[in-house]
PASEBA-1860 file (N, C-alpha, C; in nm, 3 decimals):
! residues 251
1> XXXXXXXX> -6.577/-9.268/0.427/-6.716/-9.230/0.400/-6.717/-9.111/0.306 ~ -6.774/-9.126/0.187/-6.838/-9.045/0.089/-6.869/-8.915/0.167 ~ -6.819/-8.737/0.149/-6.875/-8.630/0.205/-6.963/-8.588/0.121 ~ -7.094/-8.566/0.193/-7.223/-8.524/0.128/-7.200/-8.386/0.040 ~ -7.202/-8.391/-0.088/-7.241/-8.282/-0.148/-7.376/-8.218/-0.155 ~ -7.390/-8.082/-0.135/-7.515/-8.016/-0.176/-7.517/-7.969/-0.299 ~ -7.590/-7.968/-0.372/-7.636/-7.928/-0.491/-7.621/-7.809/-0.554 ~ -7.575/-7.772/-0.617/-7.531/-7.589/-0.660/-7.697/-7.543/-0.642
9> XXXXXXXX> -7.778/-7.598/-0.704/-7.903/-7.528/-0.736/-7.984/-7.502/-0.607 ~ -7.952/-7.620/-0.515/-7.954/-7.635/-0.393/-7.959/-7.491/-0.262 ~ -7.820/-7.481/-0.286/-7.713/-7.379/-0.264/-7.808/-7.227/-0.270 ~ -7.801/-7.192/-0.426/-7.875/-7.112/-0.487/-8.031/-7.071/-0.419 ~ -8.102/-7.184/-0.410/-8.239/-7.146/-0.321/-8.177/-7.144/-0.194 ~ -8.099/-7.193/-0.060/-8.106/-7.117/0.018/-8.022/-6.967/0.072 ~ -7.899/-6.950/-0.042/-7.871/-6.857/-0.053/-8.016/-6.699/-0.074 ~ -8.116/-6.730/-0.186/-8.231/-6.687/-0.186/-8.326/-6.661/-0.046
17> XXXXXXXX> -8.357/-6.764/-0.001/-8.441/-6.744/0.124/-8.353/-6.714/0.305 ~ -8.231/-6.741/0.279/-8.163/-6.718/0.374/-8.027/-6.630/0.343 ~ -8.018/-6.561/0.293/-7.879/-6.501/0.216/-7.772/-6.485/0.313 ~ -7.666/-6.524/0.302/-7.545/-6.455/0.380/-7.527/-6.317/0.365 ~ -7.492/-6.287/0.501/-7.434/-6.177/0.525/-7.279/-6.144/0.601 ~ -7.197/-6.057/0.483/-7.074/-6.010/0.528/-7.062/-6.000/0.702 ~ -6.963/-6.065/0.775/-6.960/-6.029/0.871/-6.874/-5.852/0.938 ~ -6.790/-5.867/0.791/-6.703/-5.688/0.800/-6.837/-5.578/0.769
25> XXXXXXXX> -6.872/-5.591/0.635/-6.956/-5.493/0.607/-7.120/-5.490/0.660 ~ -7.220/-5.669/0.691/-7.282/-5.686/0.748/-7.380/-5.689/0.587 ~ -7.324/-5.648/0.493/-7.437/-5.635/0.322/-7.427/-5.802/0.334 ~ -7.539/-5.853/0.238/-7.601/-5.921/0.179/-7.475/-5.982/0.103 ~ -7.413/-6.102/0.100/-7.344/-6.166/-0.025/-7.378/-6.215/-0.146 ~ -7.391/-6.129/-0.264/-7.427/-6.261/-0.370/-7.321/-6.295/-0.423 ~ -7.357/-6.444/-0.474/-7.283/-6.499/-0.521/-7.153/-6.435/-0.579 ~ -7.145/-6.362/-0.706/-7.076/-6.286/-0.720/-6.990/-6.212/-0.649
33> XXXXXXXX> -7.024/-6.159/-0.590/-6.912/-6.094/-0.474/-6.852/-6.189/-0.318 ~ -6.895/-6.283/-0.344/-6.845/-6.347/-0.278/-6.631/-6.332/-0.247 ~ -6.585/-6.333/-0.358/-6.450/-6.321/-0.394/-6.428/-6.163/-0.340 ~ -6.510/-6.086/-0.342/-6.488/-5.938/-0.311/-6.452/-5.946/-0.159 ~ -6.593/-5.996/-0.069/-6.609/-5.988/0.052/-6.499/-6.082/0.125 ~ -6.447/-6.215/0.052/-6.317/-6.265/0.110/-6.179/-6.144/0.118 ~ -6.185/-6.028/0.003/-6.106/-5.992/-0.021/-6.027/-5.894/0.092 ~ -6.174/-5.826/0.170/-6.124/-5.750/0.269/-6.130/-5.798/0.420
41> XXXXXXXX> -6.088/-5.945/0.389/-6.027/-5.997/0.552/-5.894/-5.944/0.545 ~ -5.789/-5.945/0.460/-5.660/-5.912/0.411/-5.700/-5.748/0.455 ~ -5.777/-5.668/0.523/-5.727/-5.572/0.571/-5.765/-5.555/0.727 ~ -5.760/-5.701/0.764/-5.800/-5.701/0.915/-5.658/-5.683/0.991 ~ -5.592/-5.609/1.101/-5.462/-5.601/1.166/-5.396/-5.727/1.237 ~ -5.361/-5.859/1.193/-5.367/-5.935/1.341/-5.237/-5.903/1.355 ~ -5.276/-5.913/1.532/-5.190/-5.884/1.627/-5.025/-6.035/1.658 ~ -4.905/-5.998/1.672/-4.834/-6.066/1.699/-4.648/-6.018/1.740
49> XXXXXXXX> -4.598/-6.085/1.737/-4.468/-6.020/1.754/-4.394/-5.933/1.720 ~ -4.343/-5.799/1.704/-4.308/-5.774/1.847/-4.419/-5.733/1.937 ~ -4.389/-5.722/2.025/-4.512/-5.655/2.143/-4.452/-5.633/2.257 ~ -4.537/-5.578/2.356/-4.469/-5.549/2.508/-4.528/-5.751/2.555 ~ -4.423/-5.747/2.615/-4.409/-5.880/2.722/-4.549/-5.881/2.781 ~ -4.550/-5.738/2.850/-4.672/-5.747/3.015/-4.807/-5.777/2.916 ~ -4.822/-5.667/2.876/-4.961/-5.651/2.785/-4.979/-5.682/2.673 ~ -4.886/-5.724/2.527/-4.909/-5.740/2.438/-4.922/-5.619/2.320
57> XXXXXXXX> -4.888/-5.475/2.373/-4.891/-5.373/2.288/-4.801/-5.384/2.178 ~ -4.894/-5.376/2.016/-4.754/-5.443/1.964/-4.691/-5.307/1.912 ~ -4.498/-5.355/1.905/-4.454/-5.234/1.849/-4.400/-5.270/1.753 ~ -4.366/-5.135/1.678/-4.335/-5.151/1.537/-4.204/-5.177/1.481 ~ -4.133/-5.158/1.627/-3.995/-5.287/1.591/-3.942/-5.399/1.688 ~ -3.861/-5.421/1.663/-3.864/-5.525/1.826/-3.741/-5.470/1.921 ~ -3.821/-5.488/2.014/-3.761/-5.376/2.152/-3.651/-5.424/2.237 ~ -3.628/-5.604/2.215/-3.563/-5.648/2.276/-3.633/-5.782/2.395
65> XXXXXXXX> -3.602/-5.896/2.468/-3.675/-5.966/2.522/-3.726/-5.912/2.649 ~ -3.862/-5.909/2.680/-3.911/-5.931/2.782/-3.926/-5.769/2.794 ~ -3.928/-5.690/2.662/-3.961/-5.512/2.664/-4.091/-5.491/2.670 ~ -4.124/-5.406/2.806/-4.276/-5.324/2.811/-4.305/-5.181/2.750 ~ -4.391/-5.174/2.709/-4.432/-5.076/2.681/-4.468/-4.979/2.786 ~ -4.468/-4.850/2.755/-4.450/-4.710/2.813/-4.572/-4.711/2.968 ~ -4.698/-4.769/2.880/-4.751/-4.764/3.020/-4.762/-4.926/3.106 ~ -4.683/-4.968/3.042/-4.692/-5.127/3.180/-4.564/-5.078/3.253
73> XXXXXXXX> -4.499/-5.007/3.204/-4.353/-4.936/3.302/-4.404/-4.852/3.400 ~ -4.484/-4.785/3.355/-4.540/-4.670/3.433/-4.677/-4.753/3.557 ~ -4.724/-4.822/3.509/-4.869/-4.897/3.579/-4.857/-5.048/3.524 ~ -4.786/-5.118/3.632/-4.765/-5.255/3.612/-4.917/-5.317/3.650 ~ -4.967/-5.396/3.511/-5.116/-5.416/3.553/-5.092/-5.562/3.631 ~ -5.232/-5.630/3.762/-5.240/-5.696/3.814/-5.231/-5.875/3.716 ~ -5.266/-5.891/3.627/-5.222/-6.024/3.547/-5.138/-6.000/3.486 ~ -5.078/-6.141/3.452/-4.932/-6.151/3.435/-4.841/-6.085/3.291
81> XXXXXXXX> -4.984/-6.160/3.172/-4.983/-6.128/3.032/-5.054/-6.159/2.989 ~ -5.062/-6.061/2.849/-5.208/-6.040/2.829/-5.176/-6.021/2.629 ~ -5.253/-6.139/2.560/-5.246/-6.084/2.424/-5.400/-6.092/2.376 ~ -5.414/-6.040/2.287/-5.525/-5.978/2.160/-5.445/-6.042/2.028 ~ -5.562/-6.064/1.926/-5.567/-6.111/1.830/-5.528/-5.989/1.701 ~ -5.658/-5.924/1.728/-5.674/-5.835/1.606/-5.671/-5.669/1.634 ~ -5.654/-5.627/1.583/-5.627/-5.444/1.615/-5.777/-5.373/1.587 ~ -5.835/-5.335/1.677/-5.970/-5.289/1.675/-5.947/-5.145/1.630
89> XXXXXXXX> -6.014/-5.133/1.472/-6.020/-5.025/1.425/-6.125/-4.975/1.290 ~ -6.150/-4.904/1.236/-6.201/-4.900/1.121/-6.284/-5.006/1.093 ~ -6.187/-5.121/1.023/-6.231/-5.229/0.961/-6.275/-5.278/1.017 ~ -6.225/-5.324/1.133/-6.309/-5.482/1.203/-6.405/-5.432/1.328 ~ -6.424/-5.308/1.315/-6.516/-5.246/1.437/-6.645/-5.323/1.397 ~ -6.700/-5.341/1.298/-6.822/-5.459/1.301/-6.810/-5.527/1.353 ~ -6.715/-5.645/1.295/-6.699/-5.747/1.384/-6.789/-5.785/1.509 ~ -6.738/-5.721/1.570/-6.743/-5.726/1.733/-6.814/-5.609/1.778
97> XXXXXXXX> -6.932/-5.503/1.722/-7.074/-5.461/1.749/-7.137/-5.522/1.722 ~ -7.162/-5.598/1.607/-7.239/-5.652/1.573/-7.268/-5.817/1.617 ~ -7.144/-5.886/1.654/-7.139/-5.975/1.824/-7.162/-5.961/1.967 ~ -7.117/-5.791/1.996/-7.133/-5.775/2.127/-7.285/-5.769/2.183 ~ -7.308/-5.628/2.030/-7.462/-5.570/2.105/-7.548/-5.636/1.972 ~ -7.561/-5.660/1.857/-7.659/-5.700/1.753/-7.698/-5.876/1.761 ~ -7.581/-5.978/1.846/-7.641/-6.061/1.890/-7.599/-6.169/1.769 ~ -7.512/-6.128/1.697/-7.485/-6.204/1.570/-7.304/-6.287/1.639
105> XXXXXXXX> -7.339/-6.409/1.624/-7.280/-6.511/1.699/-7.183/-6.627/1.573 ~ -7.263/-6.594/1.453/-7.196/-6.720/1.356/-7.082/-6.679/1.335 ~ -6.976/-6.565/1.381/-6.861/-6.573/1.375/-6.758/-6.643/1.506 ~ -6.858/-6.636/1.596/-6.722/-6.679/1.705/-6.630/-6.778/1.694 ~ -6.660/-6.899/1.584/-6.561/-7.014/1.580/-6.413/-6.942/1.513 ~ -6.434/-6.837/1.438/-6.326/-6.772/1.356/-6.238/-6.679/1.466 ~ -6.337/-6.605/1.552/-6.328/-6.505/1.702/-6.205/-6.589/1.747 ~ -6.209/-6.745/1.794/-6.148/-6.812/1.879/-6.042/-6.830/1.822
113> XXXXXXXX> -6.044/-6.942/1.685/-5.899/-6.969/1.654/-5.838/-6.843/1.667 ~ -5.831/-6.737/1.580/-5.726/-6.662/1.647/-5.689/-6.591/1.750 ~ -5.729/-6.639/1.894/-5.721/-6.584/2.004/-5.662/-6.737/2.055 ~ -5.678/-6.795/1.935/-5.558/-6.930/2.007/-5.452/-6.914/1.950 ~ -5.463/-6.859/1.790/-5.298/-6.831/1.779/-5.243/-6.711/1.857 ~ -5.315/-6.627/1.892/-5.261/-6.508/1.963/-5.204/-6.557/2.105 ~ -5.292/-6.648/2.176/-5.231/-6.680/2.258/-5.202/-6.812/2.300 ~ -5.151/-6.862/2.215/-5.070/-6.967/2.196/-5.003/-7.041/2.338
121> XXXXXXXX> -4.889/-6.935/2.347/-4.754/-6.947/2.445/-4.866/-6.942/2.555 ~ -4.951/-6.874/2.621/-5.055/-6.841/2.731/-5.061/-6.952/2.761 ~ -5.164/-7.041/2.679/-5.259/-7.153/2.672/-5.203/-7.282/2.740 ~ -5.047/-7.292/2.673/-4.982/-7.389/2.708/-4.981/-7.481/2.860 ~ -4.977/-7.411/2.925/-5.004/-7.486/3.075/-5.118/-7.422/3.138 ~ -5.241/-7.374/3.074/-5.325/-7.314/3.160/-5.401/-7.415/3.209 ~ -5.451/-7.356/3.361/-5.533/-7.485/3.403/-5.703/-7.418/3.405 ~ -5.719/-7.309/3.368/-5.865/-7.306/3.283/-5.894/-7.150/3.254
129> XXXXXXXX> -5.970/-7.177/3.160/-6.048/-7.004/3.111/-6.167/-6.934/3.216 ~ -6.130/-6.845/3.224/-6.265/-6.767/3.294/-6.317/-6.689/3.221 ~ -6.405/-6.625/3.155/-6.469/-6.561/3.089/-6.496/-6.407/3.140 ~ -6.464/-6.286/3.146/-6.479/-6.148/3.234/-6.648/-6.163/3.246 ~ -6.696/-6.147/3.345/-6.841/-6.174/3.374/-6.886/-6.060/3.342 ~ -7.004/-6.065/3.306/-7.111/-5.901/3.315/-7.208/-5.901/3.459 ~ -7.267/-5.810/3.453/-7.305/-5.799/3.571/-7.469/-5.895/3.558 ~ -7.552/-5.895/3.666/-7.686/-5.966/3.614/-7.777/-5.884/3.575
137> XXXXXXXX> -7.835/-5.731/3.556/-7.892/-5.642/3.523/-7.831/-5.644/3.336 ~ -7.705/-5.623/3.311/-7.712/-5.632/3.153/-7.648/-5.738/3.135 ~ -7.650/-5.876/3.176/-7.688/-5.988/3.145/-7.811/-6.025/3.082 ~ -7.911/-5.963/3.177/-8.061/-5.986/3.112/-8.097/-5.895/2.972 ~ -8.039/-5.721/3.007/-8.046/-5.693/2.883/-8.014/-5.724/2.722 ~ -7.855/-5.797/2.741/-7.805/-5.869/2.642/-7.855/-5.966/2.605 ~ -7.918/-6.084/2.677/-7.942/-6.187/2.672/-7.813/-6.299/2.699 ~ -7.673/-6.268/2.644/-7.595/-6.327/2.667/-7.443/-6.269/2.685
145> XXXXXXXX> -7.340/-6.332/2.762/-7.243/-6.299/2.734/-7.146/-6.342/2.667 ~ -7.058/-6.230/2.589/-7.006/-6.212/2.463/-6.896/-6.300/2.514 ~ -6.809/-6.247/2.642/-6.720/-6.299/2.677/-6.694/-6.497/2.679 ~ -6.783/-6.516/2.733/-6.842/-6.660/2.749/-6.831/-6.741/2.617 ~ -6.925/-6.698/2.542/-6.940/-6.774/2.431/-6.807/-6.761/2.366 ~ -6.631/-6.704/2.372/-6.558/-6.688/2.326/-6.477/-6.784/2.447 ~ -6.484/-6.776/2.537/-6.446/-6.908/2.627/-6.468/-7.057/2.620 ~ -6.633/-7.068/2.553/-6.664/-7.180/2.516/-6.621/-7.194/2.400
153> XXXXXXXX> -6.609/-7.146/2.268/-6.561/-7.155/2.175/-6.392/-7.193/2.165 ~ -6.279/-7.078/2.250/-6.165/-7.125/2.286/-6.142/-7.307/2.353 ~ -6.224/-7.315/2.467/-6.205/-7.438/2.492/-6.270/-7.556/2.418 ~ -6.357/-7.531/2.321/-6.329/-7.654/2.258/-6.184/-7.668/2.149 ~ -6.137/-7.557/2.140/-6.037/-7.570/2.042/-5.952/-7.592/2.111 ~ -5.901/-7.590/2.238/-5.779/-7.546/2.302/-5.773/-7.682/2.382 ~ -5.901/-7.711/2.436/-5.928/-7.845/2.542/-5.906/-7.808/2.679 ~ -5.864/-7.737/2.714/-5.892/-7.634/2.833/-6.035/-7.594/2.898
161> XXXXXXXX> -6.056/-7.676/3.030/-6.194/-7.609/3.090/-6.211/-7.462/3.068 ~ -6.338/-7.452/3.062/-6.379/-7.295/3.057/-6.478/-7.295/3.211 ~ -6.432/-7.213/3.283/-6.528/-7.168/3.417/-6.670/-7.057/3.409 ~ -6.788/-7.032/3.452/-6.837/-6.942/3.437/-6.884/-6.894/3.565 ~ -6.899/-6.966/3.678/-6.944/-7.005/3.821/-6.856/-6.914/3.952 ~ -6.701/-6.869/3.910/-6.641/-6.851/3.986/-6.606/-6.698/3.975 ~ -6.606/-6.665/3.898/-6.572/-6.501/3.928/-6.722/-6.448/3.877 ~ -6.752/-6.300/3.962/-6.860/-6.282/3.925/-6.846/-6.099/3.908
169> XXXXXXXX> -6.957/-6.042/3.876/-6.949/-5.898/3.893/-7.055/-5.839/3.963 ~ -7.012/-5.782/4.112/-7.103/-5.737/4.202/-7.161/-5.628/4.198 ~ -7.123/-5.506/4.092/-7.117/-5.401/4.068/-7.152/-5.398/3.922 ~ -7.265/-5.291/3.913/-7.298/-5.303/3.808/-7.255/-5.134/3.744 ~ -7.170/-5.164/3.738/-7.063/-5.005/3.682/-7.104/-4.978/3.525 ~ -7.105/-4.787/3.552/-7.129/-4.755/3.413/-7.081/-4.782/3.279 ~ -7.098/-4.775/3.162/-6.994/-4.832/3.071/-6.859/-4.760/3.071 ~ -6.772/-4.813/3.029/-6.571/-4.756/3.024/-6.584/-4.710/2.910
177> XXXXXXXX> -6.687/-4.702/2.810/-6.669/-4.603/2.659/-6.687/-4.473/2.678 ~ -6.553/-4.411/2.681/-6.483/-4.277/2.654/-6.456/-4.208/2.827 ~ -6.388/-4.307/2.911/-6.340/-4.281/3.012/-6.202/-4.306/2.960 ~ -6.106/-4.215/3.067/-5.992/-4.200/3.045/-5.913/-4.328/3.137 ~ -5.764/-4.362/3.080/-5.715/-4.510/3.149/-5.730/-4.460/3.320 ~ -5.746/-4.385/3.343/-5.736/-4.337/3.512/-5.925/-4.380/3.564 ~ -5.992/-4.335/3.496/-6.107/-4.350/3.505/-6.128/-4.450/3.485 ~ -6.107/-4.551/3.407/-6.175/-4.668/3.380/-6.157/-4.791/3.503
185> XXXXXXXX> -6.032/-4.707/3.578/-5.933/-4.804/3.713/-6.009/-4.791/3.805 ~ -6.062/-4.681/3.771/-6.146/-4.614/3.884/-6.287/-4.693/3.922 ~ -6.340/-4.720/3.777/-6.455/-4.771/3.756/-6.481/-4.890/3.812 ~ -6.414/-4.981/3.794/-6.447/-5.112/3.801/-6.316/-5.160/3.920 ~ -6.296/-5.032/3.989/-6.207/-5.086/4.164/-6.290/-5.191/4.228 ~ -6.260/-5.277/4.253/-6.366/-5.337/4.365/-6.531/-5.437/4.300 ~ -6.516/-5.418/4.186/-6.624/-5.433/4.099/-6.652/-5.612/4.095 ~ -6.525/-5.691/4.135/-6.572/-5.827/4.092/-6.573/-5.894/4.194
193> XXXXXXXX> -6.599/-6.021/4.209/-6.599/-6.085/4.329/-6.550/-6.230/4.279 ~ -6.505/-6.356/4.393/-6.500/-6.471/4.341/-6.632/-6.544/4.474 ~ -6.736/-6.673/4.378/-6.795/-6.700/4.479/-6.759/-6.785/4.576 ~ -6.832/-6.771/4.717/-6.749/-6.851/4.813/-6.693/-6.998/4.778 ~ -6.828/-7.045/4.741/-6.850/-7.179/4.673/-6.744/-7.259/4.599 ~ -6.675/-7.127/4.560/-6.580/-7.162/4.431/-6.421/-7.138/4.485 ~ -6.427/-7.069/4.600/-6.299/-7.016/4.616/-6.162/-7.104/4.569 ~ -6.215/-7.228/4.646/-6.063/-7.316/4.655/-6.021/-7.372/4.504
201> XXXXXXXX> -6.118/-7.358/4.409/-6.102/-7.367/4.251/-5.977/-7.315/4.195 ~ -5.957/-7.160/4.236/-5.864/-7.148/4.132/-5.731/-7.086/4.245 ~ -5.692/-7.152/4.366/-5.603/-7.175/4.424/-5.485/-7.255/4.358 ~ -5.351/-7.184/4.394/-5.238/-7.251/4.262/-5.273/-7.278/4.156 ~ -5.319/-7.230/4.059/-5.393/-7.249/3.942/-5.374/-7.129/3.804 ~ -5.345/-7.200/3.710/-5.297/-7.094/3.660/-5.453/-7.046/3.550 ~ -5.482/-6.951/3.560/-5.631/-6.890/3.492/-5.562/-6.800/3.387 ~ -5.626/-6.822/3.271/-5.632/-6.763/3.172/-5.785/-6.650/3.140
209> XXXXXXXX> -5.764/-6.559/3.158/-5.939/-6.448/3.125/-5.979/-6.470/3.017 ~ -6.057/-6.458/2.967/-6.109/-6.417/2.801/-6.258/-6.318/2.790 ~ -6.180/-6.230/2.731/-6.291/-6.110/2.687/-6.296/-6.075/2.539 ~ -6.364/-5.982/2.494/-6.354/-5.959/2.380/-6.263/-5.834/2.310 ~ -6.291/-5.730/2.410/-6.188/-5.642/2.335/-6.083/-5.571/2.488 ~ -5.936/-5.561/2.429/-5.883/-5.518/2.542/-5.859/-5.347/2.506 ~ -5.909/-5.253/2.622/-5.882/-5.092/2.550/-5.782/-5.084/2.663 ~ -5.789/-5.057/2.773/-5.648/-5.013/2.872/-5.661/-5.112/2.936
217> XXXXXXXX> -5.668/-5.215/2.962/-5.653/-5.373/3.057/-5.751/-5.321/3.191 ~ -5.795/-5.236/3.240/-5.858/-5.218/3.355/-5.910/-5.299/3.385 ~ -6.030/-5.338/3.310/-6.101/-5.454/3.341/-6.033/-5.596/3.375 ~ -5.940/-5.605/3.267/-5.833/-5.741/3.304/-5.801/-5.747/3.441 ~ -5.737/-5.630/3.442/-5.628/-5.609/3.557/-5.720/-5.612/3.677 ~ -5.818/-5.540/3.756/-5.913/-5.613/3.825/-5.995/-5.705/3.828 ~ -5.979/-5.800/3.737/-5.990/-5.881/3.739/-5.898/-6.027/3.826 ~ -5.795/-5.966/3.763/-5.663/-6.042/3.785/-5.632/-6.039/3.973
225> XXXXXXXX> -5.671/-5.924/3.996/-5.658/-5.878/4.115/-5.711/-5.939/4.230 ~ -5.844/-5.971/4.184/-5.926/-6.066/4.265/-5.932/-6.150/4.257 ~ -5.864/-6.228/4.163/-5.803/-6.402/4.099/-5.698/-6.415/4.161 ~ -5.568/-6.318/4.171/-5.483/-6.359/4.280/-5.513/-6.358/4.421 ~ -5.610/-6.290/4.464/-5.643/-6.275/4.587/-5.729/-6.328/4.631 ~ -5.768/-6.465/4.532/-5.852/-6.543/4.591/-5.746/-6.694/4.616 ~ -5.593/-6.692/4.559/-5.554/-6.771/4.560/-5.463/-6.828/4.448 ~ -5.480/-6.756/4.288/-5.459/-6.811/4.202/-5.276/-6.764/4.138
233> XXXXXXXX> -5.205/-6.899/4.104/-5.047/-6.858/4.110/-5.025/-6.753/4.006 ~ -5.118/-6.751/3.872/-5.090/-6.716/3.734/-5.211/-6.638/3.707 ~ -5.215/-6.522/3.643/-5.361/-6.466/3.519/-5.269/-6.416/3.434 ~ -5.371/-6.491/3.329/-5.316/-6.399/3.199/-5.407/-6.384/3.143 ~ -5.469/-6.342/3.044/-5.557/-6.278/2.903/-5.543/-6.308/2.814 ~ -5.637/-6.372/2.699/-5.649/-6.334/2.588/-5.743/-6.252/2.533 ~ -5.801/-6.197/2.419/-5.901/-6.134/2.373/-5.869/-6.132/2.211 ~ -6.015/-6.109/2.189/-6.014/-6.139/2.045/-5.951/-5.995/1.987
241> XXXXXXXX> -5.977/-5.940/2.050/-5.950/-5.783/1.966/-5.898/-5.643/2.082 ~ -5.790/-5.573/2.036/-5.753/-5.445/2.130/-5.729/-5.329/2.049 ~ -5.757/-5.210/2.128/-5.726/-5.061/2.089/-5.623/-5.064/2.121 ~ -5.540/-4.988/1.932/-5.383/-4.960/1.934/-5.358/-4.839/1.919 ~ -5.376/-4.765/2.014/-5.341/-4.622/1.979/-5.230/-4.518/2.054 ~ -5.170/-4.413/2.025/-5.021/-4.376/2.103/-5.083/-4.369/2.234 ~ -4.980/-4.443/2.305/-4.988/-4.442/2.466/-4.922/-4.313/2.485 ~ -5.052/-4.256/2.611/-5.028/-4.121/2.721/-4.999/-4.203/2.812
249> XXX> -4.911/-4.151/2.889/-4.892/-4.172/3.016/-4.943/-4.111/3.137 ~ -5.056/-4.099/3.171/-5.169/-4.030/3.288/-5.071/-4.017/3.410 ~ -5.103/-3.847/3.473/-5.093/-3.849/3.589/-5.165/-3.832/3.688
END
């Protein structure tokens, strides 16, 4: 079958009444710069080998098989392993404000594939995605969750069920922006729940999380906590994006 072409001139008027917009910088594309705005994906970080085993911290040489980084030695988190895509910094901090809280969604098909190449090896025998839940108070404020729509997006690529029904958040905890890794453990102790309804779901089962950005795994990791302790053999993580910055080791 013949693929439908659209019309340059076509093109042109709805570029006019509907213009694209950069998803890095969030400006207006014209035509013309089109070639510009491709230009600075090439300074997005993606994330990949070497890294720590537990968490995925990547380092800048390779450490050897099955090497953790400074703080999964020190604070072995509750899921098993955990990778990120892209290095949340500078550049791609749009990205993912402007998905989380501005509500701008036409990137997530791009969000996913690489949170499938990131987690690739993960995916392989998982028996489904859970999405990190928000609570129902900024559920309503958001309108939606970020996490979710990156679960649904992963599983159509991946073919892997995505769950939304079974883990939930009972606690509607303050935000973790600019709490320390001790604090943030602190925060969200006790914070999730699995529903009754659902329990025997993810019994022997290996669950994969998906969130959007990983800063100290807290959230993962209680997460994980209450996924094994509802039954489940395996958690691991992916996320589209994590903070790479020198690990302290908290006492």
């Amino acid at each position: 079958m013949a693929r439908l072409k659209v019309p340059t001139s076509l093109n042109r008027v709805l570029d006019t009444i509907l213009p694209p917009h950069s998803l890095i910088t969030g400006q207006t594309i014209a035509s013309v710069d089109r070639d510009a705005d491709t230009g600075l994906w090439q300074y997005l970080k993606f994330i990949d080998d070497p890294c720590c085993s537990t968490c995925g911290f990547p380092f800048e040489f390779e450490q050897g098989e099955d090497a953790n980084c400074l703080r999964c030695n020190a604070y072995t988190p509750h899921f098993d392993q955990a990778r990120a895509a892209i290095t949340y910094d500078d550049t791609s901090r749009k990205l993912i404000l402007d998905f989380k809280h501005g509500g701008r969604t036409d990137g997530v098909k791009f969000f996913a594939a690489q949170m499938l190449r990131a987690g690739r090896k993960i995916l392989e025998d998982a028996d489904m995605l859970i999405p990190v839940p928000l609570h129902q108070i900024r559920l309503r404020h958001r309108r939606f969750n970020q996490s979710a729509l990156l679960a649904r997006a992963l599983s159509q690529l991946c073919g892997i069920a995505y769950q939304t029904e079974i883990l939930y958040r009972n606690k509607n905890t303050p935000s973790q922006g600019g709490q320390t890794f001790l604090g943030r453990k602190r925060n969200v102790s006790g914070a999730f729940g699995i529903r009754p309804k659902q329990m025997g779901l993810v019994t022997g089962k290996h669950v994969v999380l998906i969130d959007d950005v990983y800063t100290t795994g807290s959230t993962l990791s209680a997460c994980a906590k209450t996924l094994k302790r509802a039954g489940a053999a395996r958690v691991d993580a992916v996320t589209f994006m994590r903070v790479v910055r020198p690990q302290e080791i908290p006492k």
